[in-house]
PAVEXKE-273477 format. One record per residue (C-alpha): z, y, x; residue number from 1. Coordinates in steps of 0.02 Angstrom, whole numbers, plus 50000, padded with zeros to 5 digits. Last residue first. Example, Ala and Ser with C-alpha at 12.3 -4.5 7.8 and 13.67 -1.06 7.14 Angstrom:
# PAVEXKE-273477
REC     Z     Y     X seq
REC 50357 49947 50684   2
REC 50390 49775 50615   1
# end
This chain:
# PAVEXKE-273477
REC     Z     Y     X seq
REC 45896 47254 54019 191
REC 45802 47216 53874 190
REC 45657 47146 53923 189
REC 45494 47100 53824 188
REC 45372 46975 53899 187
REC 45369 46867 53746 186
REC 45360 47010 53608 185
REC 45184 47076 53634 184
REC 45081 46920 53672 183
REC 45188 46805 53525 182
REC 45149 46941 53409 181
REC 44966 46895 53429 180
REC 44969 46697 53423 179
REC 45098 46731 53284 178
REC 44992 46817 53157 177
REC 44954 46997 53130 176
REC 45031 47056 52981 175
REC 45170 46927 52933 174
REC 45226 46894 53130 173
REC 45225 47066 53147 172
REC 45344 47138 53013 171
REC 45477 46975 53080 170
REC 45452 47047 53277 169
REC 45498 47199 53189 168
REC 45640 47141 53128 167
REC 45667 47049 53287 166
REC 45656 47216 53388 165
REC 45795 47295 53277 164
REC 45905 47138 53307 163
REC 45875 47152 53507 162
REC 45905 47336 53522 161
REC 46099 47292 53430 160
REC 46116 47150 53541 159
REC 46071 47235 53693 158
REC 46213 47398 53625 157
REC 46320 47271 53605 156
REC 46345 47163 53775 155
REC 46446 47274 53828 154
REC 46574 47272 53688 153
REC 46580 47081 53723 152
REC 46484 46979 53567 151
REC 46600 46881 53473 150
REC 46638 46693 53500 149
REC 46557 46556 53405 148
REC 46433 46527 53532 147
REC 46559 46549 53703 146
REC 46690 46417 53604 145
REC 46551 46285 53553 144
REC 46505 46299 53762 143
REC 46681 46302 53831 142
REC 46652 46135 53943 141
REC 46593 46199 54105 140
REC 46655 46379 54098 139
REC 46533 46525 54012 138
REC 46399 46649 54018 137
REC 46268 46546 53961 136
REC 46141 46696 53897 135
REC 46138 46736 53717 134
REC 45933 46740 53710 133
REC 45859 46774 53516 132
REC 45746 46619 53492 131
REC 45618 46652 53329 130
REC 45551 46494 53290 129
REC 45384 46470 53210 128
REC 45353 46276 53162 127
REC 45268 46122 53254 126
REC 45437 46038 53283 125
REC 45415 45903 53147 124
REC 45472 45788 52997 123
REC 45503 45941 52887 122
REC 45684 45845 52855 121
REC 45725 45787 53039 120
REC 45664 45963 53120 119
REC 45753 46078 53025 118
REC 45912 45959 53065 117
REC 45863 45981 53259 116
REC 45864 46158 53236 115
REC 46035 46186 53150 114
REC 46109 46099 53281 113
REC 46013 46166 53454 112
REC 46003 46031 53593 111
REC 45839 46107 53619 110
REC 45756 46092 53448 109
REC 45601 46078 53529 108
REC 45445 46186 53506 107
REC 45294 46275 53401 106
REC 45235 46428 53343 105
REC 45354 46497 53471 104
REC 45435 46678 53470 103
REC 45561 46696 53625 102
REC 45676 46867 53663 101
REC 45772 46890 53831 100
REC 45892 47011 53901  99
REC 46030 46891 53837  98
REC 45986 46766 53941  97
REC 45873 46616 53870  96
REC 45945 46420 53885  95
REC 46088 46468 53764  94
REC 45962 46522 53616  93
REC 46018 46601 53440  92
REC 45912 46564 53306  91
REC 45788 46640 53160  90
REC 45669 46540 53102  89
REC 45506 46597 53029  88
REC 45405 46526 52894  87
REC 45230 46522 52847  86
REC 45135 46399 52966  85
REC 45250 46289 52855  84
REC 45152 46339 52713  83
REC 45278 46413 52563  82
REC 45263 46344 52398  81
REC 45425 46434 52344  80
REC 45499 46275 52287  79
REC 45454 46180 52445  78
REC 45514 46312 52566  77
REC 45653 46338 52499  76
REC 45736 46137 52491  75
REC 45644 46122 52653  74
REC 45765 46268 52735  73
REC 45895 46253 52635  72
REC 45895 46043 52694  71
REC 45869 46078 52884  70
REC 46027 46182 52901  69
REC 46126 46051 52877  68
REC 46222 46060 53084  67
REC 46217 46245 53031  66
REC 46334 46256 52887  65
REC 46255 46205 52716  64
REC 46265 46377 52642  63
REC 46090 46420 52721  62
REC 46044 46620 52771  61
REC 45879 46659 52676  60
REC 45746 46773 52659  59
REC 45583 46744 52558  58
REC 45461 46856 52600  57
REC 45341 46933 52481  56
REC 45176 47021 52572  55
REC 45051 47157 52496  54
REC 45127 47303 52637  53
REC 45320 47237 52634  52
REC 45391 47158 52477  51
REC 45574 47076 52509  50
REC 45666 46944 52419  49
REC 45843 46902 52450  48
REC 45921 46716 52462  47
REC 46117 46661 52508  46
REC 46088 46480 52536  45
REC 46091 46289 52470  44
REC 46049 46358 52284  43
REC 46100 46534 52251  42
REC 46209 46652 52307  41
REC 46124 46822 52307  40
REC 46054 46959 52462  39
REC 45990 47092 52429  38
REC 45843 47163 52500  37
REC 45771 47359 52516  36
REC 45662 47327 52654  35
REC 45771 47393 52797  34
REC 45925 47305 52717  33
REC 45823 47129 52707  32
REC 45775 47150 52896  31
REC 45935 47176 52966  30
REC 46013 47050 52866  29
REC 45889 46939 52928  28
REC 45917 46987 53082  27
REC 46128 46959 53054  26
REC 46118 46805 52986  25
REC 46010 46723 53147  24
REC 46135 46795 53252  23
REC 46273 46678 53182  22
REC 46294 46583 53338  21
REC 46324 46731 53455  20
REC 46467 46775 53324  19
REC 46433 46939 53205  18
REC 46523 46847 53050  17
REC 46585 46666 53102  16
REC 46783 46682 53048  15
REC 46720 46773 52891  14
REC 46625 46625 52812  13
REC 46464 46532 52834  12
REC 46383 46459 52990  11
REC 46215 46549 53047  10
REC 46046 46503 53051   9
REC 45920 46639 52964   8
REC 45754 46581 52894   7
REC 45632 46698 52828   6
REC 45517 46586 52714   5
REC 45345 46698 52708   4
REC 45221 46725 52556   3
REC 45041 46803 52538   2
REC 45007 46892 52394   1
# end
């Protein structure tokens, strides 16, 4: 059976729940309720396992706050044996408007926290990333207050499309590959 790491970024607690930040928790929260997931404390995250079509994927949303990320995610990969080629990482992106979906097999951390620790402890930037666009819609300076603020009420019927397209983006990466899900989700708008 083959196996997938499902990697959410998000910072715990209530104050953070359904911020642009936390976007990462709330696709693969998406995608564990449509399988049938639930999620458990456990070691360096809150985990849930999902079978879909002959596949197990490991889900998780790291305990470690973002700017830690990095160890949850090597911590899971290595004790589920997971190929790096295998996981998916789930993140919200300030350089991509909110219209906008990316999936890279590869890439930069981009200034982005949770990222850049990924990066340090797997040693390098050749991994599947998932980059959900939350547009820059803010004042020089207010950048950590426009990602940890809530989405606007218009803004929420784009996220809402956008989270059920990621789970689905997630389905497709597993059956068909990145190279291929990369041609059908990269030119997506949600406008």
């Amino acid at each position: 059976m083959s196996k997938f790491l499902i990697v959410g970024l998000g910072n715990i607690g209530n104050e953070y729940r359904h911020t642009r930040h936390n976007i990462g928790f709330d696709v693969v929260d998406a995608f564990a309720l449509k399988h049938g997931g639930m999620f458990k404390l456990d070691r360096l995250a809150e985990v849930a396992e999902v079978k879909w079509k002959g596949k197990m994927f490991v889900c998780i949303k790291p305990t470690t706050y973002m700017n830690l990320s990095g160890k949850a995610f090597k911590y899971w990969m290595d004790r589920e044996k997971i190929e790096l080629e295998n996981t998916l990482t789930i993140v919200d992106d300030l350089a991509l408007p909110l219209s906008k979906i990316r999936l890279r097999s590869s890439g930069s951390d981009a200034g982005h926290n949770g990222l850049k620790d990924i990066q340090l402890m797997v040693n390098t930037d050749k991994y599947p990333k998932l980059r959900f666009g939350i547009g820059n819609n803010f004042p020089k300076g207010m950048q950590a207050d426009f990602v940890l603020s809530k989405w606007l009420s218009t803004e929420q019927p784009i996220v809402s499309k956008k989270v059920e397209k990621c789970v689905e983006i997630i389905e497709s990466f597993a059956a068909i590959g990145i190279e291929r899900a990369m041609n059908t989700v990269n030119n997506l708008n949600f406008e």
